[in-house]
LOROMI-103096 format. One record per residue: x, y, z of N, C-alpha, C, O, CB in turn. Coordinates in steps of 0.001 Angstrom, whole numbers, padded with zeros to 6 digits, always signed. Glycine has a CB too. Layout:
BEGIN
XYZXYZXYZXYZXYZ;...
This chain:
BEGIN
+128322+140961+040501+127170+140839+041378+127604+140577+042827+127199+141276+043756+126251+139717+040887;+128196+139848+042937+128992+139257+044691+129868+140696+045188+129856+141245+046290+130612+137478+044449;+130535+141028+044078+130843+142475+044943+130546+143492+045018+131136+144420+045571+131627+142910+044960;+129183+143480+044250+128227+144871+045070+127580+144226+046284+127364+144902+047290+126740+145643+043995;+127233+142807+046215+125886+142956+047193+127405+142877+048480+127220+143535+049504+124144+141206+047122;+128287+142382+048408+129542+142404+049575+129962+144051+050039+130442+144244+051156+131143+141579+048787;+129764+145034+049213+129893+145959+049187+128417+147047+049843+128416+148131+050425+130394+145924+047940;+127722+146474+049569+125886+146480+050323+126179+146320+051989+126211+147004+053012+124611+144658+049680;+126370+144902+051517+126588+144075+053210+127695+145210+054128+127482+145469+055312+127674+142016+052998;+129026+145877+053242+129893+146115+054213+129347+147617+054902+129766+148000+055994+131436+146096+053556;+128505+148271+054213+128559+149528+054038+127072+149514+055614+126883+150505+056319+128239+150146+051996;+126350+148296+055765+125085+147953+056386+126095+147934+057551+126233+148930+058262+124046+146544+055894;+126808+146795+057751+127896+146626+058779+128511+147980+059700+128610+148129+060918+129084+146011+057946;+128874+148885+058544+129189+149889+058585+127908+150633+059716+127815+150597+060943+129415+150296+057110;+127242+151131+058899+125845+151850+059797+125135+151583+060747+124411+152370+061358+124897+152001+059279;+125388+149707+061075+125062+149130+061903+125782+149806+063353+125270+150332+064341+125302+147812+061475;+127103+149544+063000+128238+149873+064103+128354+151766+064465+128962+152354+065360+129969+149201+063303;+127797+152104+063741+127627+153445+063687+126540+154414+064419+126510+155520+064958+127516+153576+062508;+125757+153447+064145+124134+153572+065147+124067+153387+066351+123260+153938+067100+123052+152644+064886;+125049+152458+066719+125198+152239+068396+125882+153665+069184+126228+153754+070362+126407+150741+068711;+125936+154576+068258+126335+156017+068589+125386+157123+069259+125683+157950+070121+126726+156576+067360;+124025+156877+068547+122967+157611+068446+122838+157111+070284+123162+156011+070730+121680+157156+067031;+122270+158297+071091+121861+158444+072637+120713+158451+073060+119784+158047+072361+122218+159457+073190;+120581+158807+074009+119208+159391+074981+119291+161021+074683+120156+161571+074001+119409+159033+077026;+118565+161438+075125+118232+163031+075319+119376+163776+076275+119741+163266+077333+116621+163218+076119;+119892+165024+075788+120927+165588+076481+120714+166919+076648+120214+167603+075755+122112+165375+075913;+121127+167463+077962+120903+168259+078653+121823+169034+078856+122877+168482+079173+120496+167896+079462;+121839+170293+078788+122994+171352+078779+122337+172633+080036+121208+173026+080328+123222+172104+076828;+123842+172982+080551+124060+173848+082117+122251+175118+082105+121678+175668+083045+126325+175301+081938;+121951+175103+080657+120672+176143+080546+119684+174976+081279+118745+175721+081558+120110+176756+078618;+119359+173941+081665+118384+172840+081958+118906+172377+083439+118454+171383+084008+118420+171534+080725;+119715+173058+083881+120220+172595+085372+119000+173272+086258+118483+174389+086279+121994+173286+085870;+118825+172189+086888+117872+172508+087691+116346+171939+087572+115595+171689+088514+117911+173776+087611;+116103+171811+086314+114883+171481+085396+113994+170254+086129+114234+169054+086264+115469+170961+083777;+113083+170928+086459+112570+169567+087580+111240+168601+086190+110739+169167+085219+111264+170601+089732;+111078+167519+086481+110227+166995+085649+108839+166102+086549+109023+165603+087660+111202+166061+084670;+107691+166054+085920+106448+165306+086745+106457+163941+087389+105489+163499+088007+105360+165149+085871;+107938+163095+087165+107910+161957+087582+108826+162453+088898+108865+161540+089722+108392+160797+086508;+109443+163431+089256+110409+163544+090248+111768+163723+089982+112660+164059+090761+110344+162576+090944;+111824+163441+088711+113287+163657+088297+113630+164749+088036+112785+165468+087502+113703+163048+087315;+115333+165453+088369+115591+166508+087675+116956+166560+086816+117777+165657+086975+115507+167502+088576;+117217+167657+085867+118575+167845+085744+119964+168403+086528+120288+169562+086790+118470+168369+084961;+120512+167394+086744+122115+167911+087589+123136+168015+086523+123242+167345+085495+122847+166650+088857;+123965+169117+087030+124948+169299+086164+126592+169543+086865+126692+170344+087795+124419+170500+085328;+127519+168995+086487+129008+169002+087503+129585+169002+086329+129082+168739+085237+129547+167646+088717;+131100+169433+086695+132244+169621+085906+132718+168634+085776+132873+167892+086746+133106+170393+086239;+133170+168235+084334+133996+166846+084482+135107+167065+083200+135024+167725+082164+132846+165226+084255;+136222+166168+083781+137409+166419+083072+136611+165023+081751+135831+164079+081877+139284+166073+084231;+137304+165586+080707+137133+165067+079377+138177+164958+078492+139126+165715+078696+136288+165728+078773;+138240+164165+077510+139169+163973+076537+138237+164962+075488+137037+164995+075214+139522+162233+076119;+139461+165767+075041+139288+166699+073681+139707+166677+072614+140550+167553+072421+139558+167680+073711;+139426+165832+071503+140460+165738+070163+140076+166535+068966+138887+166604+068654+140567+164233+069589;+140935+167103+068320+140646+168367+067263+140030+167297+066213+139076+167734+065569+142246+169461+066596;+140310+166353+066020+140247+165330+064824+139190+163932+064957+139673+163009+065614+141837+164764+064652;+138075+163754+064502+137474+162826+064244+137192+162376+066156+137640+161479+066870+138386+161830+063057;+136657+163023+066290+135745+162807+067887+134889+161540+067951+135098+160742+068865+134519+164132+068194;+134070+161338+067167+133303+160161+066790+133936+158648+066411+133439+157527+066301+132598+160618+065671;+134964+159068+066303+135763+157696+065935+135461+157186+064534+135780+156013+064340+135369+156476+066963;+134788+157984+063304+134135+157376+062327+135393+156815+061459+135354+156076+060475+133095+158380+061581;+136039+157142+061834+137719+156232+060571+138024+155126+061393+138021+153987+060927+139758+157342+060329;+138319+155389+062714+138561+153716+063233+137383+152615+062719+137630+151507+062242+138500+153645+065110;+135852+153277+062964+134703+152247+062992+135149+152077+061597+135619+150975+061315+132969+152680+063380;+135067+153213+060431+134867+152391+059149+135764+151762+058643+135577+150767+057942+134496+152994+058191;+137306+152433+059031+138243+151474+058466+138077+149582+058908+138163+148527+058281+139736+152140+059034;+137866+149895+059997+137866+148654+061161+136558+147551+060072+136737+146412+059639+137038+149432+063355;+135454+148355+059938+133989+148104+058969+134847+146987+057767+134932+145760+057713+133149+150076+057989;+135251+147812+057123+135880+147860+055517+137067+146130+055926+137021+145000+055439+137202+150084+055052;+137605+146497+056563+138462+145332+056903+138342+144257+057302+139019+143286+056963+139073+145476+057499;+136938+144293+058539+136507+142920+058811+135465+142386+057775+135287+141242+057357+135913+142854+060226;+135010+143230+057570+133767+142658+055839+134955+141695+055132+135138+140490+055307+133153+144564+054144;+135680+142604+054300+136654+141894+053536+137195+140486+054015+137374+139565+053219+137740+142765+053418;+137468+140373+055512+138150+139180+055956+136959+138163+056337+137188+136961+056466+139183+139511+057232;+135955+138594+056473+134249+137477+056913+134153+137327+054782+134152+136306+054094+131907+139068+058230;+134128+137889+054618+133773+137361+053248+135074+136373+052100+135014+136031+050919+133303+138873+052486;+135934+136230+052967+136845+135218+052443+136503+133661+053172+137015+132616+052772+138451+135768+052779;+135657+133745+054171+135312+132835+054574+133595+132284+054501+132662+133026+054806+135877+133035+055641;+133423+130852+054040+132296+130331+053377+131762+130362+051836+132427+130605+050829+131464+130825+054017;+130360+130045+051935+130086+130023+050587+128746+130751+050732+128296+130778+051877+130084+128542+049876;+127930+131430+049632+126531+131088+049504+126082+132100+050856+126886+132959+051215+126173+129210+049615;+125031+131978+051429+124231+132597+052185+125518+132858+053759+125555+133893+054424+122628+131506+052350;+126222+131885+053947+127337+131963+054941+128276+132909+055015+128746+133552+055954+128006+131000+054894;+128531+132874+053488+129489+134139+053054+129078+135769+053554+129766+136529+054236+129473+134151+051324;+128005+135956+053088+126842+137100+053168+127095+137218+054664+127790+138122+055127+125052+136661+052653;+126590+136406+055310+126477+136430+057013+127893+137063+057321+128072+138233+057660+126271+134676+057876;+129044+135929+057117+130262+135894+057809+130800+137464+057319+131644+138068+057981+131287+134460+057340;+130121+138094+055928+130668+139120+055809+130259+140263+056706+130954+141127+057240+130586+139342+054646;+129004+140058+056737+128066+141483+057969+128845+141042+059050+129918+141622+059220+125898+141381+058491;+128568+140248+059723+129818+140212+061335+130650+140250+060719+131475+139834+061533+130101+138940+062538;+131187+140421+059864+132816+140668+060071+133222+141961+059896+134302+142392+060300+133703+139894+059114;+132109+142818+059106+132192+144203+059082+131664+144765+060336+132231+145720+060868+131504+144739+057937;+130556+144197+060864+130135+144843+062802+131326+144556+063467+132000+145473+063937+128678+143855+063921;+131683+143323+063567+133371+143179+064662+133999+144013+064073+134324+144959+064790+134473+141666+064728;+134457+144092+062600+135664+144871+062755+135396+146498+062705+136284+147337+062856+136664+144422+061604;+133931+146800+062452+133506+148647+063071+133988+148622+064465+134719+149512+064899+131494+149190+063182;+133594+147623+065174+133339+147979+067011+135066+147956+067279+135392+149002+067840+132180+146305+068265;+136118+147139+067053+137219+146743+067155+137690+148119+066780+138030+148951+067621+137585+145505+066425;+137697+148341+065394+138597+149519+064826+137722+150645+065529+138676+151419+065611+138727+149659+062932;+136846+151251+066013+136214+152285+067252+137110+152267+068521+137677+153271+068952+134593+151766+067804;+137190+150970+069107+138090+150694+070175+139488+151136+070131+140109+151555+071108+138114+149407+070349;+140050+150991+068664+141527+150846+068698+141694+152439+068974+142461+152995+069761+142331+150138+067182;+140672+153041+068023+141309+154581+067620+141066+155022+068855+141740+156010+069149+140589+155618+066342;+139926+154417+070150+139316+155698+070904+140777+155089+072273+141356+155805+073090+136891+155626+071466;+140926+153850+072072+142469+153908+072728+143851+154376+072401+144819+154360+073160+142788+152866+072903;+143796+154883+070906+145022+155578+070832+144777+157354+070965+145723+158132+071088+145721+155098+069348;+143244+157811+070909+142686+159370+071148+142815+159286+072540+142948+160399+073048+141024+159830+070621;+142822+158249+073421+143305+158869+074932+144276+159002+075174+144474+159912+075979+143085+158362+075974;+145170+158440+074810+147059+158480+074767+147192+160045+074285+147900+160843+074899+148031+157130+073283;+146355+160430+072998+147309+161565+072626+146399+162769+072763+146748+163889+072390+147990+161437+071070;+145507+162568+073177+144327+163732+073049+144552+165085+074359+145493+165143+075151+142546+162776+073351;+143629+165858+074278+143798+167094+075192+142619+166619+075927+141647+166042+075440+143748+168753+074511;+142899+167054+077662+141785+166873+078525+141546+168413+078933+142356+169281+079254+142099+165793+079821;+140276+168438+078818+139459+169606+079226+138321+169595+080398+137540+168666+080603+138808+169988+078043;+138384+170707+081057+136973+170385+082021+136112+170597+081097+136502+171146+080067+136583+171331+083405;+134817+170238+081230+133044+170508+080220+132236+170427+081583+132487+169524+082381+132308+168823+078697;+131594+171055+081752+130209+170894+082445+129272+169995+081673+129137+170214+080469+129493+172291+082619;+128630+169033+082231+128258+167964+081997+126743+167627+082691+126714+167193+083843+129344+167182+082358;+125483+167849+081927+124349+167615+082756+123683+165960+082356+123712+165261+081343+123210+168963+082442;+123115+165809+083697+122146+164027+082922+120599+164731+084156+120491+165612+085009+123396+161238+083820;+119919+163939+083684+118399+163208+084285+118812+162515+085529+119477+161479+085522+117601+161922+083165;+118458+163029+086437+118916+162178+088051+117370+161613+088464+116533+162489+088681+119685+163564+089662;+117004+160398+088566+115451+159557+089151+116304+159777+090758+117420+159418+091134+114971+157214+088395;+115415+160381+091306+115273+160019+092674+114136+159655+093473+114282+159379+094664+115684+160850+093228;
């Protein structure tokens, strides 16, 4: 029973840290120009970027990172504490293991120009 619902908790941890992925609305070079009723429009410029053939999203750093801090929050406490210490310990260690990988994908990755549009308020 304790290591499904720990296994519940890590996998929540998991999706938690995963969700902070999801954006705003995005705009591509066909929408340049695109004026909107509040005054705003779409601009679009070239920008150099990191390009990696392999796991762009970072989803093995977050989950390994997930999987590891669960395990280490759930060696610590008892009872309802345990539960807790296990979800933060699976959110710290998603966000941590995201960090590690997206600092070792800039070391080794390919930079590319992309044209790049956003929503400009003026």
């Amino acid at each position: 029973m304790a290591m499904k619902t720990s296994t519940r908790l890590m996998l929540l941890g998991t999706l938690l840290a995963a969700s902070s992925v999801a954006g705003a609305q995005n705009y591509g070079p066909r929408d340049e120009g695109r004026k909107f009723n509040d005054g705003s429009r779409v601009v679009c410029k070239n920008v150099e970027v990191q390009r990696n053939t392999r796991d762009p999203n970072r989803i093995t750093g977050t989950a390994t990172g997930a999987v590891v801090g669960g395990l280490l929050g759930n060696q610590v406490g008892g009872g309802n504490g345990k539960k807790l210490a296990t979800v933060a310990g699976a959110v710290a260690g998603g966000a941590a293991g995201r960090q590690i990988q997206g600092n070792h994908q800039q070391k080794t990755g390919d930079r590319v120009v992309e044209r790049r549009c956003e929503r400009v308020y003026r």
